[in-house]
Each structure stands twice: as C-alpha cells, then as structure tokens.
Backbone as CSV, one residue per row, in Angstrom:
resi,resn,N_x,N_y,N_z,CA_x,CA_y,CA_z,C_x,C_y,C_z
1,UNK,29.880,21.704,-22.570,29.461,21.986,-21.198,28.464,20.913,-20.760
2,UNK,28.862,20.645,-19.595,27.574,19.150,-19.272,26.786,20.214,-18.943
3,UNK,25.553,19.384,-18.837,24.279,19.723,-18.554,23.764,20.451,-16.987
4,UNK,24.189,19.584,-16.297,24.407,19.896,-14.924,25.174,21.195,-14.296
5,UNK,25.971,21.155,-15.223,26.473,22.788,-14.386,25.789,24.023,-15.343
6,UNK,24.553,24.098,-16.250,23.547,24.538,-15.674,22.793,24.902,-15.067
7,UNK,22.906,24.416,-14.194,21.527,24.239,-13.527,20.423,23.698,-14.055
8,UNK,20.579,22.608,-14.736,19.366,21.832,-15.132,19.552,20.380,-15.309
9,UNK,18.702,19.668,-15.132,18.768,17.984,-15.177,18.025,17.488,-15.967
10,UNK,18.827,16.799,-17.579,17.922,15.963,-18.544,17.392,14.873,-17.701
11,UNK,16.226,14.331,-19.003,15.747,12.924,-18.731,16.423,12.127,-19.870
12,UNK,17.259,11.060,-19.552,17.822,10.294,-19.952,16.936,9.054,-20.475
13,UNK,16.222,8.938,-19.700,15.342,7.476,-19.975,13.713,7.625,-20.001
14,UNK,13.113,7.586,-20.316,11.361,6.631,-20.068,11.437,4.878,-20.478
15,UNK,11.447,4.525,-19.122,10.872,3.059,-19.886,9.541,2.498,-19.040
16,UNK,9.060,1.745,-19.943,7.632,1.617,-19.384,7.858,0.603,-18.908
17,UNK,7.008,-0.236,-17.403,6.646,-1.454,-16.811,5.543,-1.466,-16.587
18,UNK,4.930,-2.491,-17.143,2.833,-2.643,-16.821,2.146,-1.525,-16.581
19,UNK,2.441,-0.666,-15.475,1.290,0.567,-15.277,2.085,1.699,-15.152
20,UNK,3.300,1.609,-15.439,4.079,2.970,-14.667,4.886,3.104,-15.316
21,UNK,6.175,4.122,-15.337,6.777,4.514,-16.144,7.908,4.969,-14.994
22,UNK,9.598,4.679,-15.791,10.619,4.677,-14.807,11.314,5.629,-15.366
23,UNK,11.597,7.089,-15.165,12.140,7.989,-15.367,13.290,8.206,-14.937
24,UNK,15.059,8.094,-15.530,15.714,7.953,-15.069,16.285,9.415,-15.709
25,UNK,17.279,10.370,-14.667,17.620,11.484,-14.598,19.196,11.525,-14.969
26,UNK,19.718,12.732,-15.414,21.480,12.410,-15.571,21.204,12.528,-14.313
27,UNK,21.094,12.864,-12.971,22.077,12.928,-11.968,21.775,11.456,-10.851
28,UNK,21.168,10.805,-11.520,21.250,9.569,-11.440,19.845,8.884,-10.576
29,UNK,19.348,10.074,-10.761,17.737,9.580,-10.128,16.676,8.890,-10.829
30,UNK,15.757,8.245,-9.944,15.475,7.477,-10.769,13.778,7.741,-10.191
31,UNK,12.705,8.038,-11.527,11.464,8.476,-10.502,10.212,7.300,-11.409
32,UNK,9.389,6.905,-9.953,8.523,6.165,-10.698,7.335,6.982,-10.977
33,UNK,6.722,7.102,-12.761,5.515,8.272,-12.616,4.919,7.244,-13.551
34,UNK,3.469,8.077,-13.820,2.624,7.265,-14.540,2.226,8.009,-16.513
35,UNK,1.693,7.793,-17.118,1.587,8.547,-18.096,1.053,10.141,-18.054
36,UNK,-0.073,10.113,-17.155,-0.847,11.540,-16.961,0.276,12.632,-16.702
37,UNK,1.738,12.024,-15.298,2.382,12.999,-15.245,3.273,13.486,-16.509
38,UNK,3.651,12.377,-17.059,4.318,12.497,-18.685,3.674,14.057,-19.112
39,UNK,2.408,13.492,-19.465,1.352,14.873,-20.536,1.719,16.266,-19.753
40,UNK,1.489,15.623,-18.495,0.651,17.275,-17.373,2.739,18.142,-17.719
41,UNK,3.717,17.469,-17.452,5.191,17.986,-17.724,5.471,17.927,-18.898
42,UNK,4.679,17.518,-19.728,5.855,17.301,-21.343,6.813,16.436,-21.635
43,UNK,7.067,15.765,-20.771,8.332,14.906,-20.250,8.630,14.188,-21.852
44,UNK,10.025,14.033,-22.552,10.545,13.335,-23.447,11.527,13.814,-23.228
45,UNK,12.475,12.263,-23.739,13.988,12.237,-23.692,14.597,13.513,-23.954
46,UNK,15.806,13.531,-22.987,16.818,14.853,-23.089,16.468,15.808,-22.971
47,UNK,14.779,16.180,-22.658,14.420,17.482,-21.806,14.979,17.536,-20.890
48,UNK,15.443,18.656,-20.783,16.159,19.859,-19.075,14.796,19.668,-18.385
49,UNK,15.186,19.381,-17.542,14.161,19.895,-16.414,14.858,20.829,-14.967
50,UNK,14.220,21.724,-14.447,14.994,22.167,-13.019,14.413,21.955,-11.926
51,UNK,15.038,22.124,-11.176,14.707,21.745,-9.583,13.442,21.692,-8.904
52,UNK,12.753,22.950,-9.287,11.362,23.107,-8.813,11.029,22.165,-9.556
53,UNK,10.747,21.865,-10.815,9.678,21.005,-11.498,9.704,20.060,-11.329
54,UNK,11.244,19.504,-10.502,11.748,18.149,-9.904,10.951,17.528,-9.379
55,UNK,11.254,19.418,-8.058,9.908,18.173,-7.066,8.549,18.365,-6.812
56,UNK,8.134,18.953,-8.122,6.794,19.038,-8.468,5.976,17.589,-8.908
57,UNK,7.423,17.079,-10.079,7.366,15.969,-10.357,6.979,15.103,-9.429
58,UNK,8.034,14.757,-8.524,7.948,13.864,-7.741,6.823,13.562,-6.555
59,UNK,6.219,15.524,-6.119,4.927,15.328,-5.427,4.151,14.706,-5.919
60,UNK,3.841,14.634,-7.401,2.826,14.256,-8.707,2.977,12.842,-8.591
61,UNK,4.361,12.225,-8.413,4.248,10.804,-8.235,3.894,10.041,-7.312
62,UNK,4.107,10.774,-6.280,3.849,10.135,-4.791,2.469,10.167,-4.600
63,UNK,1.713,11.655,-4.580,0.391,11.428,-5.014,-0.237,10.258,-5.633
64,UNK,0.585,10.419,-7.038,-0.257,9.203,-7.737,-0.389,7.615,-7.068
65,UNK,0.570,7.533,-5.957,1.705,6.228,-5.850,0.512,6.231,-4.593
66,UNK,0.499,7.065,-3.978,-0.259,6.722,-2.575,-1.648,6.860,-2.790
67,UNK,-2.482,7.386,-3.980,-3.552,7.482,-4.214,-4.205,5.933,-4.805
68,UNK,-3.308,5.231,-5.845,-3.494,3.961,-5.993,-3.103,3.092,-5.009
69,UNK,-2.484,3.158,-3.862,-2.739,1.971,-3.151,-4.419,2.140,-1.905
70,UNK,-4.763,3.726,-2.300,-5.704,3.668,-1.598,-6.851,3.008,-2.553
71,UNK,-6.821,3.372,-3.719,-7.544,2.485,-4.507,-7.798,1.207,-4.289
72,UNK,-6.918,0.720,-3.635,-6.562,-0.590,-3.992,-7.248,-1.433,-2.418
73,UNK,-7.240,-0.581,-1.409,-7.658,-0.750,-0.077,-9.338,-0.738,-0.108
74,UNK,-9.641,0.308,-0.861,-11.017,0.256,-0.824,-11.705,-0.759,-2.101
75,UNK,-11.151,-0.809,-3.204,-11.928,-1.796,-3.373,-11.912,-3.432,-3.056
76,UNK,-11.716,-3.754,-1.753,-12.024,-4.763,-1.136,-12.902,-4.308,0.237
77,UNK,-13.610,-3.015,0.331,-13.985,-3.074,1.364,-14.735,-1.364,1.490
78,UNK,-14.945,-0.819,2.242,-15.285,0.701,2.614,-14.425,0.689,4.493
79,UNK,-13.748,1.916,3.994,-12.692,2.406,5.298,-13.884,3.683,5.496
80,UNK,-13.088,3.780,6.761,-13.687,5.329,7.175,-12.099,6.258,7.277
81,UNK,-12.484,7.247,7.206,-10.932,8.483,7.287,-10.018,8.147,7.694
82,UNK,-10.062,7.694,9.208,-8.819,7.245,9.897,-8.639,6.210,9.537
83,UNK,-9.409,4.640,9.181,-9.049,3.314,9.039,-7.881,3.951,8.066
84,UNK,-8.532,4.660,6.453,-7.655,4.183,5.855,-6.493,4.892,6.102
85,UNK,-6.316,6.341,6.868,-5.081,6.636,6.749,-4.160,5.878,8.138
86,UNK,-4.566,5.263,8.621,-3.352,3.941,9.427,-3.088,3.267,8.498
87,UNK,-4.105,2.665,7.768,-3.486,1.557,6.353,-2.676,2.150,5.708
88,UNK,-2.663,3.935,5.478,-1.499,4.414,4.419,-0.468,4.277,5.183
89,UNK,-0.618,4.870,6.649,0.354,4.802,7.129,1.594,3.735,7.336
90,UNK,0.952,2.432,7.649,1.496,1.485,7.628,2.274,0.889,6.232
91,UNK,1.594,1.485,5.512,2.068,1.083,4.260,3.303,2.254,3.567
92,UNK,3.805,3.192,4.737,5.184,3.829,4.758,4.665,4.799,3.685
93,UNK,3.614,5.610,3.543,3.182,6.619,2.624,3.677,8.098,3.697
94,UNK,3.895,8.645,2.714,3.987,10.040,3.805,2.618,10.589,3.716
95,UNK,2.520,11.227,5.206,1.260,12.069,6.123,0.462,13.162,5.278
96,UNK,1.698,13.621,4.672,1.099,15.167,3.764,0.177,14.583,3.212
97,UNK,1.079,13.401,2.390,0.759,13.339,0.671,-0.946,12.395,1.070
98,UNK,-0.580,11.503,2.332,-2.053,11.090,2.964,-3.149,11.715,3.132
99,UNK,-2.635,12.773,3.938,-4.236,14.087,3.265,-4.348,14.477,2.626
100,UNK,-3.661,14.477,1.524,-4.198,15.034,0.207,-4.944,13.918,-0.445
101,UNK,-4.497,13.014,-0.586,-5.381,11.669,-1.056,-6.778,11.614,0.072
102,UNK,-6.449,11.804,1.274,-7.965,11.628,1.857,-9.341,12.457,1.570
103,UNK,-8.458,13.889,1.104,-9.577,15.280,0.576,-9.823,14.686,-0.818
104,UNK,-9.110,14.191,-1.309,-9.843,14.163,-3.036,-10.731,12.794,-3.058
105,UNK,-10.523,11.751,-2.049,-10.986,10.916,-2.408,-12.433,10.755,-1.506
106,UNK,-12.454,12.088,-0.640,-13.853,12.257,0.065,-14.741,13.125,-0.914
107,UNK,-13.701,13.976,-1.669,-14.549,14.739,-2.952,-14.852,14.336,-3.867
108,UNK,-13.912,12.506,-3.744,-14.807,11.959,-4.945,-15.594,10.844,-4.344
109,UNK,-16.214,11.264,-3.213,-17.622,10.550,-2.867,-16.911,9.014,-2.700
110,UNK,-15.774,8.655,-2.086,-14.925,7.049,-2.348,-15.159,7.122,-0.905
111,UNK,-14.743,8.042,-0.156,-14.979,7.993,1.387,-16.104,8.766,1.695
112,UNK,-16.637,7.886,2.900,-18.226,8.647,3.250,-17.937,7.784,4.852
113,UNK,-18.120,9.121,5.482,-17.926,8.221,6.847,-19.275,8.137,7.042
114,UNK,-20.829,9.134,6.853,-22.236,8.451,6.886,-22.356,7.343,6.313
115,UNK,-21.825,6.962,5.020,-22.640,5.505,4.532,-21.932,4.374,5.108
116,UNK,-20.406,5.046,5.568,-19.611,3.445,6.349,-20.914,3.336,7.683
117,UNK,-21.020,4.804,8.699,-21.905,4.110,9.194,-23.293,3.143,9.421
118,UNK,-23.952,3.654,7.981,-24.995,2.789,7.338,-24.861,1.256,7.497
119,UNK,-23.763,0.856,6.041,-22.971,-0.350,6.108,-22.880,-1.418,7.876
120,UNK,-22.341,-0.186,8.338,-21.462,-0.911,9.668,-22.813,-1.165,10.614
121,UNK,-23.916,-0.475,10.176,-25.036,-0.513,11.740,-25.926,-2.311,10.605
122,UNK,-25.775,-2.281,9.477,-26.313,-3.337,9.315,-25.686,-4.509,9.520
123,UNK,-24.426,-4.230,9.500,-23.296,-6.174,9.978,-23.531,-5.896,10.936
124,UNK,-24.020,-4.812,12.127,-24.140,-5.149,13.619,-25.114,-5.687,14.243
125,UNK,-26.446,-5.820,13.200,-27.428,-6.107,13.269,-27.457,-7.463,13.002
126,UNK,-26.964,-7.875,11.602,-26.941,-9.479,11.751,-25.779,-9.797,13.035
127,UNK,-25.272,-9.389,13.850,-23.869,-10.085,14.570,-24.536,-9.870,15.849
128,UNK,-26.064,-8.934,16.078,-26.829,-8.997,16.928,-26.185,-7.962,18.446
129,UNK,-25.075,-7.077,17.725,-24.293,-6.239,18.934,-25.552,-5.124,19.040
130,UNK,-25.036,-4.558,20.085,-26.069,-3.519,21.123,-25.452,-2.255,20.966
131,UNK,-26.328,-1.371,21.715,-25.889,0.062,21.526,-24.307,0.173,22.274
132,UNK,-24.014,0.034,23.053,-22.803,0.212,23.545,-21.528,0.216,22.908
133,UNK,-21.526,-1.495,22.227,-20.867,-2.064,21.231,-20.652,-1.430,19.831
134,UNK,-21.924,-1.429,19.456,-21.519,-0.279,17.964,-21.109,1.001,18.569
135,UNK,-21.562,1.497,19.542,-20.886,2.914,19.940,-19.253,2.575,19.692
136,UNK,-18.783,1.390,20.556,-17.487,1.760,20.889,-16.594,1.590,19.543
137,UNK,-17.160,0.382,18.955,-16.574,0.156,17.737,-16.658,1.458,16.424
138,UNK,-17.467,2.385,16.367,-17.643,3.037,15.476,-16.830,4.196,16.267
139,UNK,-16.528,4.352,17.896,-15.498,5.440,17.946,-13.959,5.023,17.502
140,UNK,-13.752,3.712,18.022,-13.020,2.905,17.284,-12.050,3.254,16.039
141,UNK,-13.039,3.616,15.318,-12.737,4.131,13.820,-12.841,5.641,13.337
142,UNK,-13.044,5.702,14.381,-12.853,7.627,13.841,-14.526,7.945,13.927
143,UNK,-15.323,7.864,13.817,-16.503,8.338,13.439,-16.622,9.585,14.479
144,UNK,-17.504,10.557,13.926,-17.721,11.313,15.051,-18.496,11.157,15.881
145,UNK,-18.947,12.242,16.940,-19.739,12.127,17.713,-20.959,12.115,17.343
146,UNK,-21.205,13.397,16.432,-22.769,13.519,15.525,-23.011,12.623,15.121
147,UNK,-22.449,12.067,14.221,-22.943,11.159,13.561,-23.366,9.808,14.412
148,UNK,-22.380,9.071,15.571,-23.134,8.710,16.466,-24.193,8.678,17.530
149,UNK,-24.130,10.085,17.443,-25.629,10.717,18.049,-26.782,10.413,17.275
150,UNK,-26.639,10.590,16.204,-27.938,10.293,15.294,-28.385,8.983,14.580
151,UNK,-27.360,7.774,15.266,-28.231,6.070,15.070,-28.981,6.067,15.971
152,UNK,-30.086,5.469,15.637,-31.153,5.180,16.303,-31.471,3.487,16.944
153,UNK,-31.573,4.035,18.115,-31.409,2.671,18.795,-32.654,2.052,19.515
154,UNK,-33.848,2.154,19.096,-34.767,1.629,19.125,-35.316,0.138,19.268
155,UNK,-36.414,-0.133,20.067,-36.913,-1.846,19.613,-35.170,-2.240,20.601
156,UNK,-34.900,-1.856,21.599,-33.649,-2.987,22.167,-33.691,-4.255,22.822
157,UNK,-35.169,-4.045,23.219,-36.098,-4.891,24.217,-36.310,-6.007,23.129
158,UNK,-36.442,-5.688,22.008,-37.057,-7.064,20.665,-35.393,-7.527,20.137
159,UNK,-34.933,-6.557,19.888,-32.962,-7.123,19.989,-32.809,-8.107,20.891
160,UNK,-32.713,-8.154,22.070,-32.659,-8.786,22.811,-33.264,-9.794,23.085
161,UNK,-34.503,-9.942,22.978,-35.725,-11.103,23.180,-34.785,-11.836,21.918
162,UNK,-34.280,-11.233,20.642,-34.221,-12.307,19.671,-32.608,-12.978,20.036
163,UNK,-31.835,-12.133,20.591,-30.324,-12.898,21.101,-30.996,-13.725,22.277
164,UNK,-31.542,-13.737,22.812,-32.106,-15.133,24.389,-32.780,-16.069,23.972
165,UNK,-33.274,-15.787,22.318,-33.853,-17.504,21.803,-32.576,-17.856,21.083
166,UNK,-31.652,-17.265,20.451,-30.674,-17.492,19.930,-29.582,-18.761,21.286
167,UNK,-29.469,-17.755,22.342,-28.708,-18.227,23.175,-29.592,-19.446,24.182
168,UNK,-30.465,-19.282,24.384,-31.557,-20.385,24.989,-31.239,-22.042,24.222
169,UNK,-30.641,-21.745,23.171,-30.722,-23.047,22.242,-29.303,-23.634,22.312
170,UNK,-28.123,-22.469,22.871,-26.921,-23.261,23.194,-26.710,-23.505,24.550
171,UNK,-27.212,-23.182,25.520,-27.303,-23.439,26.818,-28.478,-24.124,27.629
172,UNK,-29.328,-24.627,26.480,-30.654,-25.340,26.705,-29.856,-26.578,28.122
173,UNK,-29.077,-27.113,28.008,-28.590,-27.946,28.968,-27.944,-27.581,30.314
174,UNK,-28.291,-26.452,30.565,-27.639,-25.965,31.414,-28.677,-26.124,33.014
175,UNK,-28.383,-25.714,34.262,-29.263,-25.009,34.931,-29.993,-23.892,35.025
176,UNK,-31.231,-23.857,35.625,-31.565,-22.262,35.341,-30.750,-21.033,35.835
177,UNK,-29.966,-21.679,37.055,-29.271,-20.400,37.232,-27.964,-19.952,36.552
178,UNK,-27.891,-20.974,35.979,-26.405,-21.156,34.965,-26.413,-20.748,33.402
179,UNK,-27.543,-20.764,33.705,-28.291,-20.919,32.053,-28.490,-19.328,31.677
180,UNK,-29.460,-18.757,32.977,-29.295,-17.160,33.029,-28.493,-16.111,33.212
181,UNK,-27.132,-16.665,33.714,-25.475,-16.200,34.131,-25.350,-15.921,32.700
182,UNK,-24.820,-17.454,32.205,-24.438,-16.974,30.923,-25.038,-16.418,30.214
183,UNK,-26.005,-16.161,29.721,-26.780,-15.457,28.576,-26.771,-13.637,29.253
184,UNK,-27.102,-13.597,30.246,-26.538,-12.661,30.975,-25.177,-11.786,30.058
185,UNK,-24.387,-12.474,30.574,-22.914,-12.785,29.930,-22.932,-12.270,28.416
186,UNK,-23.379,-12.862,27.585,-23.407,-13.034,26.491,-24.012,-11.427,26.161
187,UNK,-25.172,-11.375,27.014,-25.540,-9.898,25.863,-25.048,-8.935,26.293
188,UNK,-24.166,-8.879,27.741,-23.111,-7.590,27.706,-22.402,-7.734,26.884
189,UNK,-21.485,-8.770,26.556,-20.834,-8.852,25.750,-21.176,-8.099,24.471
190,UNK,-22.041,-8.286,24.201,-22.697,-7.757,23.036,-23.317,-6.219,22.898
191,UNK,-22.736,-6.086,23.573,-23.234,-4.215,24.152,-24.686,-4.181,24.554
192,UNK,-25.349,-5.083,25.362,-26.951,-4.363,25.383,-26.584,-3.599,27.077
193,UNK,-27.814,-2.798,27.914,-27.533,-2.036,28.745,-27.922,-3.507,30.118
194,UNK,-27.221,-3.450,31.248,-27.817,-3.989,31.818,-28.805,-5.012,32.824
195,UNK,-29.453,-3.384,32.913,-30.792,-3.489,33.565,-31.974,-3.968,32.620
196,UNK,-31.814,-3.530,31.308,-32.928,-3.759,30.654,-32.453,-5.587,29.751
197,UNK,-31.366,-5.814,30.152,-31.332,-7.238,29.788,-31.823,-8.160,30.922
198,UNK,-31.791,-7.625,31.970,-32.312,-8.144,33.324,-34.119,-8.338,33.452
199,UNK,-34.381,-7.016,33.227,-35.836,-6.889,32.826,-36.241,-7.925,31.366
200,UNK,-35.788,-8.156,30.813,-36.174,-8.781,29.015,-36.268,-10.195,30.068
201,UNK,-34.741,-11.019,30.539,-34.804,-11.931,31.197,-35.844,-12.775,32.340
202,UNK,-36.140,-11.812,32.750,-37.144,-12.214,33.859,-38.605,-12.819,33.125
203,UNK,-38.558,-12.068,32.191,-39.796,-12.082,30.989,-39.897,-13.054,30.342
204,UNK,-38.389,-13.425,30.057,-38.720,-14.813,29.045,-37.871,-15.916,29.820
205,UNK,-36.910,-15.925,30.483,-37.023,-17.307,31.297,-37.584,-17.793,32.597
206,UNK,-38.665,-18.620,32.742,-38.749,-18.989,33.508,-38.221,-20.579,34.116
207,UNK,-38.081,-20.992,35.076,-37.512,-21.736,35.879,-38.736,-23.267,35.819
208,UNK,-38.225,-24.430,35.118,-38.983,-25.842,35.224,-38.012,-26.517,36.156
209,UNK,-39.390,-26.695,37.452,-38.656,-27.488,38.128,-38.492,-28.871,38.069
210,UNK,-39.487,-29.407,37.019,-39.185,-30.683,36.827,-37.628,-30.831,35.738
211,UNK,-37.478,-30.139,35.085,-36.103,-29.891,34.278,-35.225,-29.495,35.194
212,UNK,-35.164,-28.820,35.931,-34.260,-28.910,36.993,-33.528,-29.689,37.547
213,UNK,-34.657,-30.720,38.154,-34.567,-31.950,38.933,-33.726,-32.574,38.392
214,UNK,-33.946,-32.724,36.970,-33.335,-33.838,36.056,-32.292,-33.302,36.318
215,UNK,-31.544,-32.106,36.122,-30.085,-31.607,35.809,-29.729,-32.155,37.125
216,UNK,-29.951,-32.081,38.071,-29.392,-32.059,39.342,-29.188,-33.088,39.717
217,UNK,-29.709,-33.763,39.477,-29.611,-35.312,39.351,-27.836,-35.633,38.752
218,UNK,-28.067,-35.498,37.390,-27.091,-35.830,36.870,-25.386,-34.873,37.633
219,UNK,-26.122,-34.007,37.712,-24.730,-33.438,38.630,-24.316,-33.730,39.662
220,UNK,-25.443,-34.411,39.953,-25.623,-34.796,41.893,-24.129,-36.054,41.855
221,UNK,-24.716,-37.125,40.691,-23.679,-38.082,40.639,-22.624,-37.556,40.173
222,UNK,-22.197,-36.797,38.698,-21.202,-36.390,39.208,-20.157,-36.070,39.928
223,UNK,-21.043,-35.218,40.681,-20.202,-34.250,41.502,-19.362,-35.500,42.972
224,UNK,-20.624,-36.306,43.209,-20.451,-37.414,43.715,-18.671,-38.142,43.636
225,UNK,-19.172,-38.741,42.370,-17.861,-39.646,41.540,-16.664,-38.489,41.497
226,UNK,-16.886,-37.458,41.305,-15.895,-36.301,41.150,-14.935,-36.198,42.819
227,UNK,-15.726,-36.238,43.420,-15.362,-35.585,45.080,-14.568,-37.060,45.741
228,UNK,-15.824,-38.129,45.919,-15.518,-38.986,47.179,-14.155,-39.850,47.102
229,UNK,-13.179,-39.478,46.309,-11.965,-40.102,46.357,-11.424,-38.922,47.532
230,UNK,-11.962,-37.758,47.281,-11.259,-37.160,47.877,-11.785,-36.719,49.483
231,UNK,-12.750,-36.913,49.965,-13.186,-37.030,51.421,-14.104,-37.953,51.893
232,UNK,-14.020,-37.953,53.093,-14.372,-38.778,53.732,-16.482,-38.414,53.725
233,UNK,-17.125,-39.401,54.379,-18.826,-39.294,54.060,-19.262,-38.043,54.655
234,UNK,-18.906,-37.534,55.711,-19.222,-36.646,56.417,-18.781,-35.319,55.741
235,UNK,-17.816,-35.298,55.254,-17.170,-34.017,54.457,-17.462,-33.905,53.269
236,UNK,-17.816,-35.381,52.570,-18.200,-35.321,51.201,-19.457,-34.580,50.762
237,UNK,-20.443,-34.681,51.840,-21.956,-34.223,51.740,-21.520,-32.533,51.834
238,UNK,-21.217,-32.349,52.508,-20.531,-30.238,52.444,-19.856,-30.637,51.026
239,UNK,-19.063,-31.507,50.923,-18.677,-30.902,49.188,-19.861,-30.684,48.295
240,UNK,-20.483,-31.794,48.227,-21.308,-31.795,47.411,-22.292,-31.179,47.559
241,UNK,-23.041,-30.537,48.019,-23.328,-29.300,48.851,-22.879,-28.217,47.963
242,UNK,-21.458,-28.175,48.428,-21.179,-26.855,48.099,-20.881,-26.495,46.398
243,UNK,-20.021,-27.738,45.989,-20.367,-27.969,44.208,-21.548,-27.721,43.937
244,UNK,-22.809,-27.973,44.371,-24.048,-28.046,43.680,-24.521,-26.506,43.275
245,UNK,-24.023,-25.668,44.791,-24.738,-24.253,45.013,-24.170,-23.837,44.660
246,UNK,-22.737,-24.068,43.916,-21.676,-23.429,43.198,-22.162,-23.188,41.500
247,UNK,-22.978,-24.142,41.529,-23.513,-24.501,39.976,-24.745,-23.972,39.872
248,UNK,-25.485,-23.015,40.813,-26.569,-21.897,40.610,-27.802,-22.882,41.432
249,UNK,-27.916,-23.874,41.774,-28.998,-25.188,42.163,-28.849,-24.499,43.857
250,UNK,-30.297,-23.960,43.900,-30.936,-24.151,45.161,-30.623,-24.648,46.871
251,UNK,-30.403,-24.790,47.488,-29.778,-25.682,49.001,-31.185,-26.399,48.969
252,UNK,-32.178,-26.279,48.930,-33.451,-27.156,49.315,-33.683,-27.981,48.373
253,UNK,-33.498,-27.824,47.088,-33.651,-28.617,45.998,-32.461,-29.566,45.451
254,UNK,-31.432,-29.165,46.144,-30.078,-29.987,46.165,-30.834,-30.866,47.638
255,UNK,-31.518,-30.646,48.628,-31.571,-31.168,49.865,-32.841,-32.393,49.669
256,UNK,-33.705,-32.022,48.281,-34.624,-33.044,48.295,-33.910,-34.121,47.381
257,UNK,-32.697,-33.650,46.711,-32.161,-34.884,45.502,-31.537,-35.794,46.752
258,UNK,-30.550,-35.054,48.048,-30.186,-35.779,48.802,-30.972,-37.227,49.265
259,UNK,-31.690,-36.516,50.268,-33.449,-37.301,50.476,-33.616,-38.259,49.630
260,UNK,-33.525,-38.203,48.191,-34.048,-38.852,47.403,-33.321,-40.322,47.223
261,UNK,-31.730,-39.661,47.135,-31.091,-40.869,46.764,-30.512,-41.556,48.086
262,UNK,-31.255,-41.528,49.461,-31.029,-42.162,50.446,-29.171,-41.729,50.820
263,UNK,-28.983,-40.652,50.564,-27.533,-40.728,50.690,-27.538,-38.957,51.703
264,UNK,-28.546,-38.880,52.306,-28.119,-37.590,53.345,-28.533,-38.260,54.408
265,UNK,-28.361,-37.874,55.717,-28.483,-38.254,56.980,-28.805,-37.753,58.213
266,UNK,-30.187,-37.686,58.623,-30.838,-36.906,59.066,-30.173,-37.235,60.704
C-alpha cells in the first residue's frame, strides 16, 4: 500500500545547505526549514507526517524565513514598526506571518519605536532640521502621536541662530536682500516656524552699506554687459533698473551707483 493513500506523507529527504535544511516530501514538496524545526517535529527520514503538522510545519518555516530576513534588515540599521513591515512587505513575505515577527521581535526589545525616536531626534540635530520637519518625518514612519507629543523642542531661537552662521558663510556673497531670501528659504526648508525665523533674522543680520555698494557695483556692470545688446540707452536704464530691484538692491542705492558711474541722466 503506498503511503499516500493513507492519509499520510513521508519525508523522503533532509539535505542540508549552509543554514537551512531542504525537506523533500513523497508528494513531491519540497520545504525549506531550519534545524530547531527538525527537533521542535522529530523530523527523520520516512517519518509519516499528516496534513495538519504539514502546515504547522510550514507556518514554522515561514516564520523562521521571514523572521531572519528581518534580522537581517535591522542589523544594518534600527526600523520603526511600519518601516520594517513595508521592507517585509516588499520583500514578498506574507502579512500574517509579518505580525507575528513584528510582536516577537518588539518582545524581544529589537524594535522600540521610543529609542528609534531617540536615535532619529539626534541625526536631526546634527542635519540641523526643525520642529516641523522631524514632526513630519517621524509621522512619516509610523510613530505615534504621543510619542511625538513628548519631544521637546526647546532653545529653537539658538537652533536657528546656529543654521544663519552656518548659512551666512555660503551666501556671504550675496546681497542683503538676497542673502536674507535665501537663508529665509533654507530654514523652512528645514522645518523651523516662520515668524520666529523672521524674528532670529532681524537680530542677526544686519545690512553694510558699504558691502552693498560693492555688490552693486559689480552687478551694475553686469547687468549692463548682460542687457545693452539688447536695448536701446533709454530703455536700457529701466532694464537695469529693473534687474537690479529684481536682485533685492534698493531704487535709491541702485540710483546713487547710476550717479556714480556718469551713466544716468538727469
């Protein structure tokens, strides 16, 4: 009598490859498990096994199968709940067997969505982002609300003072009003609020008009060499004019460079 019309299915094979073990079935299945499931079933050649224990088996493997690639995710890094279950996901794991790996591996203290936020508020700190920014990025990732309720966002005013010497040093060549756009710019970008980047600003840049002068100067010709191919003297002065005030520079202080270089016409 074969085996099969039983109702039961030997194991024909164990053969081992590096970490795993390839269990091949008479009815021609073929399951990848590891040693632990071996012990936890008894598993050796030409044991019957039946149906239920089949796919007891096979939950046992998939488990194991989707639990080591989460292994394998975190140690290059710390996920939070959801990061890693998109990574399982993507990586064609089934959903069940995903929460079950996410409960054991929060019970074994591997996932901590408080200490990812720990971790994550200190790279935001060297990368110099603002409350907004870590807000959005940490909803981003699943975090909750509580737990975003309870970073403390303090000292934003000294955050900030330290991104406008940061940024003061790449836009040092700029105009003042160009100079304050962008940096402007820059710390929304960076999640700060604002009004209170407006207020910090007023505080620490102020406006040299002898540095000014100089810029304007050089733009003056520019803008000059840039334009007068293209209009005539009378139209050129409204261009240049209007390039200048386009570039954050004053009408009166564009009107004394005029003056200066004998090229406006009273």
């Amino acid at each position: 009598m074969h085996l099969e019309s039983t109702g039961k299915i030997s194991v024909v094979e164990l053969s081992h490859k590096k970490n795993k073990v390839i269990m091949l079935l008479s009815n021609g299945e073929s399951i990848n498990i590891n040693e632990d499931i071996i012990l936890d079933y008894y598993l050796y050649l030409n044991k019957e096994l039946d149906m239920p224990t089949i796919r007891k088996i096979k939950e046992s493997a998939e488990m194991n199968e989707t639990l080591q690639k989460a292994y394998s995710l975190l140690a290059h890094g710390l996920y939070t709940k959801k990061e890693l279950k998109e990574r399982l996901i993507r990586k064609k794991c089934n959903t069940t067997t995903i929460e079950k790996v996410i409960k054991k591996l929060i019970s074994l203290n591997y996932l901590n969505d408080e200490r990812y936020v720990e971790e994550y508020l200190n790279y935001a700190k060297n990368k110099g982002f603002g409350p907004k920014k870590i807000k959005s990025e940490l909803i981003k990732k699943g975090i909750n609300d509580y737990l975003i309720s309870m970073i403390n966002f303090d000292n934003q005013e000294e955050e900030i003072e330290i991104q406008i010497e940061k940024s003061l040093k790449k836009y040092r060549n700029y105009n003042y009003q160009t100079k304050i756009q962008k940096v402007y710019n820059h710390l929304i970008l960076l999640g700060y609020n604002s009004e209170l980047i407006k207020d910090v600003l007023e505080k620490k840049i102020s406006i040299d008009e002898d540095v000014e002068i100089q810029l304007l100067r050089k733009d003056f010709d520019k803008a000059v060499n840039k334009l007068k191919k293209k209009f005539a003297q009378k139209e050129l002065e409204k261009a240049v004019i209007s390039y200048l005030m386009k570039k954050g520079y004053k009408y009166d202080t564009i009107y004394e460079v005029l003056k200066e270089c004998d090229y406006y016409e009273d």
